[in-house]
Steps between C-alpha positions, in 0.01 A plus 500: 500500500387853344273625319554751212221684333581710224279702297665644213304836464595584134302182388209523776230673308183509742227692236564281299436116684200375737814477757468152495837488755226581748221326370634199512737495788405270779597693824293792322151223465570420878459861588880541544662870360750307302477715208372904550518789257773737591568821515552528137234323336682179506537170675673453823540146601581366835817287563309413833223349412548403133520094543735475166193327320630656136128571395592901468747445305333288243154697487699863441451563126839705528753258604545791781515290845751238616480292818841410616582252755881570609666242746833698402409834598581623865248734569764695695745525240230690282771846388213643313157508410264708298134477613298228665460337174808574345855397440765412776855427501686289753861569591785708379821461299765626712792715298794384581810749522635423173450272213147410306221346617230365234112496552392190330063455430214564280339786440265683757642306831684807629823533359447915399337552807775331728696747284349805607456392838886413575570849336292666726244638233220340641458416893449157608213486680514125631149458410344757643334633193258739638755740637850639345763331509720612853914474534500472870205185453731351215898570711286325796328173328871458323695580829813227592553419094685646228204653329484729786817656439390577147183610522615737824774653204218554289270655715797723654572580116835392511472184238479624124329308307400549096233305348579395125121486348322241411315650187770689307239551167386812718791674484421597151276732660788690661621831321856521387820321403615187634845677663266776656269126701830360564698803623228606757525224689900619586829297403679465213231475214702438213714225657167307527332565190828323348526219730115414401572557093322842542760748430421599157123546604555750769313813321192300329203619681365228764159492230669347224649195683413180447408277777852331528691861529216625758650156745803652446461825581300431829794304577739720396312758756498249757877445539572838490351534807726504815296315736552151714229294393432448127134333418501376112183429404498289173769607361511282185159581336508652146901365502643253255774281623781709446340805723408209755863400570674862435208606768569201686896574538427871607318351783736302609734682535259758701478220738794469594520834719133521543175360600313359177124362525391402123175350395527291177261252342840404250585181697790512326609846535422491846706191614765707304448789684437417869657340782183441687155463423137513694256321355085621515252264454114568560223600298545740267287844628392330828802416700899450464731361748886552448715204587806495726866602287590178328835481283461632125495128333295370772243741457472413189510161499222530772293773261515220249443189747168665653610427819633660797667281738588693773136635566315160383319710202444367193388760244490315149310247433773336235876572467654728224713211299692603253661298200846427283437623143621194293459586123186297421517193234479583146210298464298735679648814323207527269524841334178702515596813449805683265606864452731638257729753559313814621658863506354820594603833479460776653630902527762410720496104585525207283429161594582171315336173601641184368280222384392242734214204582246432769414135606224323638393584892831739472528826712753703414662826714636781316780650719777785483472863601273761492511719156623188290167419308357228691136691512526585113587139385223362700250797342613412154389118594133651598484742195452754707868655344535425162902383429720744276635146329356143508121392515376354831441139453119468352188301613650513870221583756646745784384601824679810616545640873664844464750640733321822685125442511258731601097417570258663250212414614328567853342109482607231707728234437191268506296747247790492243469069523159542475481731212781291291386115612267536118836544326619208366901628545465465884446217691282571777489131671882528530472811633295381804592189526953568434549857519301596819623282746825495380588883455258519842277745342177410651503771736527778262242375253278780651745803478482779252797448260655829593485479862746159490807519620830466209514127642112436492512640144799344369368131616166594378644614109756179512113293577348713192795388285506138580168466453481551143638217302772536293768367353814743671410683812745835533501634868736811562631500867193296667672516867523838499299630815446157658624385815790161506200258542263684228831466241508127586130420477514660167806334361400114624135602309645640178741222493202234565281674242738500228598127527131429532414671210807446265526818393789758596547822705789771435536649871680833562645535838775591728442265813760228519255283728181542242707393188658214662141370604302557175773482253607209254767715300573901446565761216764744637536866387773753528652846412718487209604842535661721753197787483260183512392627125465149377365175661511146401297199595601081468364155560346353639748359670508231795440670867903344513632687205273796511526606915912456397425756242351721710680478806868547309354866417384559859809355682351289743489103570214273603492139697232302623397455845556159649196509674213638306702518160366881432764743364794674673678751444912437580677807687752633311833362545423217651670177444144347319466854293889466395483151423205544280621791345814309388255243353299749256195358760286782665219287530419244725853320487456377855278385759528625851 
């Protein structure tokens, strides 16, 4: 068995704690140097002689040390490491000649970095953290197996690679059009820019994109580029559903002449996309281990399951289950909350909203495209946007959870708790004793609001918003950022709250996977005009009736897996997609 220690050196603060890691740590009282200050002011703990006793970890004020023991970690198969006390990644994806290859975990267990490392942008240095990273040490540990051969055509230069980015929002920050990022990178610039919708935006300036058109210009870029191994790094964030599949299409069809490695946390999307997946389990920030290739629905299935039978690992503690959507009885359809028609216009967009209800423990998605009003409707609710025509309904209590959100204050997550638990609109005891444990926020209590990450903020405001009681909760896109388990965590708690409460939630979103998990019925908007100059909003309708809705105007079917009942997406032209299709059903028709 190993032992992991991780200090995570953004949280370890040493002016300003006793360091009670090495007050209190028993090897330390017994004269043992279990835990010495390091070159740079901080910690350094050893893996030797630490005994696993967990006493660090609890003492630190910061939440900044784990102690990991990892029976599923070959120490030789470490690929790369950074510092004593820092991350390390076990194994490789291998590329294979053609076709796409998924990388399937949460957040901070390596997928990025095994990114960078199979393109040859970073040197694997097998663990040996206190010198660079050497080709002729990395052709000779992987000598006799087919990572050899690529990492010898990488270090010879003759594998080209690209790298589409992870965090496309920078961009902005890149002068000129959106032809002149595209055409640099070679190819045939305009042929992509239409295949990805982005024709028409080819001479805005890269500054005045929004976050959806910056995904698709990064991608755009990146399959311009003539290279042999193409590394897609999220490529669904900021994207509504239609983007996701056009994106989704180009891809495939990339695939089939060259090598495709994607990392997705759209479970969906990604069984869509990929043949093959590696899955990465770990600890998020101390250690990620990739799994051997497993079969696209398999993977899945065995993301979902927890557990990993061909290496004996199990790393969930429950299963992912996921539910039929039978419309419920309507004697529990007690109506809590109505809205008349809404409309709102503006210079050049006008958006009509027809009226609907909200029942008791009721979460409803709001689906359809980007552009279409989803985000305005939702405003008008909060009275944040006040409607053109129609009157919000009165005397309804609303907690709102904006779409882009941005920290204003330098205090900690904690702090703002602290400083609000006197106000009698937020509920501090179901803060601590719901919302903590299950958004797993209890180890950024301590952080500065600005120095979260987008998924450490975004759980943290969806927390802030379900804490105050109310009588409609609005949340615009809460998965956006978060990882596939994050996005199920959330949508099994805002489900469970809801009920538990009766009270209802409008939810705007584009994942297929969250919906289905936290969502009793949808309203679905669309374009009613070519330009996209007017929008319109219905329903609520039943998941049923509404996903049909949707899915007509995206041109795709859905069926349930036999197994673990989550959504899937049909190929097109198969005998399931045509026989739906002939049926009006594009939802969940089938089983298998």
């Amino acid at each position: 068995m190993a032992r992991i220690a991780i200090l995570l050196s953004d949280r370890c603060h040493p002016k300003e704690c006793q360091w009670e890691c090495q007050a209190y740590c028993p090897p330390v009282r017994m004269g043992q140097e279990c835990i010495v200050e390091g070159p740079l002011g901080k910690p350094v703990i050893s893996e030797t002689l630490c005994i696993g006793c967990g006493i660090c970890v609890h003492k630190c004020p910061f939440d900044a040390i784990k102690i990991l023991n990892t029976p599923e970690a070959d120490e030789s198969e470490i690929v790369h490491r950074y510092g004593y006390n820092g991350f390390r990644l076990y194994r490789l994806p291998l590329p294979p000649p053609q076709g796409i290859t998924g990388l399937l975990g949460p957040n901070g267990t390596g997928k990025s970095t095994a990114l960078r490392l199979l393109a040859g942008a970073e040197v694997p240095n097998l663990g040996e953290y206190g010198a660079p990273g050497s080709w002729a040490r990395v052709l000779e540990h992987y000598r006799g197996t087919a990572l050899r051969a690529h990492f010898e055509r990488v270090a010879k230069g003759e594998l080209r690679s690209v790298v589409k980015p992870q965090y496309v929002d920078r961009l902005a920050d890149e002068p000129g059009t959106v032809l002149d990022y595209v055409r640099a990178a070679g190819g045939n610039a305009p042929r992509v820019l239409d295949e990805l919708g982005l024709g028409a935006m080819g001479d805005r300036p890269l500054a005045e994109l929004s976050g959806g058109h910056l995904q698709l210009a990064a991608i755009a870029r990146t399959l311009s580029t003539d290279a042999d191994l193409y590394l897609i790094d999220e490529p669904s964030s900021y994207l509504d559903i239609v983007h996701r599949l056009r994106v989704a299409r180009v891809l495939r069809r990339l695939g089939a002449t060259k090598s495709v490695l994607v990392v997705e946390h759209d479970l969906g999307l990604l069984d869509y996309l990929a043949d093959t997946a590696h899955l990465l389990y770990g600890e998020a920030a101390a250690f990620g281990v990739i799994s051997h290739p497993l079969p696209m629905r398999s993977a899945i299935n065995t993301y979902l399951t927890g557990y990993l039978k061909d290496e004996n690992v199990r790393f969930r503690t429950e299963p992912v289950r996921f539910v039929a959507h039978p419309p419920k009885p309507v004697a529990r359809q007690n109506a809590l909350v109505e809205f008349p028609e809404l409309e709102k216009e503006f210079p050049h967009f006008h958006l009509s909203v027809g009226g609907g209800r909200l029942t008791k423990g009721e979460t409803v998605g709001i689906v359809g495209p980007n552009a279409t009003g989803k985000t305005t409707f939702v405003r008008m609710l909060a009275g944040v946007e006040p409607p053109t025509r129609g009157t919000p309904p009165p005397g309804v209590t609303v907690s709102y959870k904006p779409q882009y959100l941005r920290a204003t204050s330098s205090a900690s997550l904690r702090e703002r708790t602290a400083a609000l638990s006197a106000d009698p609109t937020f509920d501090a005891s179901l803060f601590e004793r719901e919302l903590v444990p299950g958004l797993h926020l209890s180890e950024i209590l301590d952080v500065a609001l600005p120095d979260l990450s987008g998924g450490e903020l975004q759980r943290a405001a969806v927390a802030l918003a379900l804490a105050r009681p109310a009588t409609l909760y609005l949340l615009d896109e809460p998965s956006a950022y978060l990882d596939a388990d994050e996005r199920m965590s959330m949508a099994r708690l805002l489900r469970r709250q809801v009920e538990r409460q009766s009270v209802s939630a409008l939810v705007v979103d584009h994942d297929v996977y969250f919906l289905d998990l936290a969502c009793d019925e949808l309203m679905v908007f669309r374009s009613e005009t070519e330009d996209g100059s007017r929008g319109r909003g219905d329903g609520p309708f039943a998941m049923r009736e509404g996903m049909n809705r949707l899915l007509r105007t995206v041109d795709i079917t859905y069926r349930r897996d036999a197994e673990t009942l989550r959504p899937r997406i049909n190929r097109e032209g198969s005998a399931l997609d045509r026989e739906q299709r002939e049926k009006g059903e594009y939802y969940y028709e089938a089983v298998g």
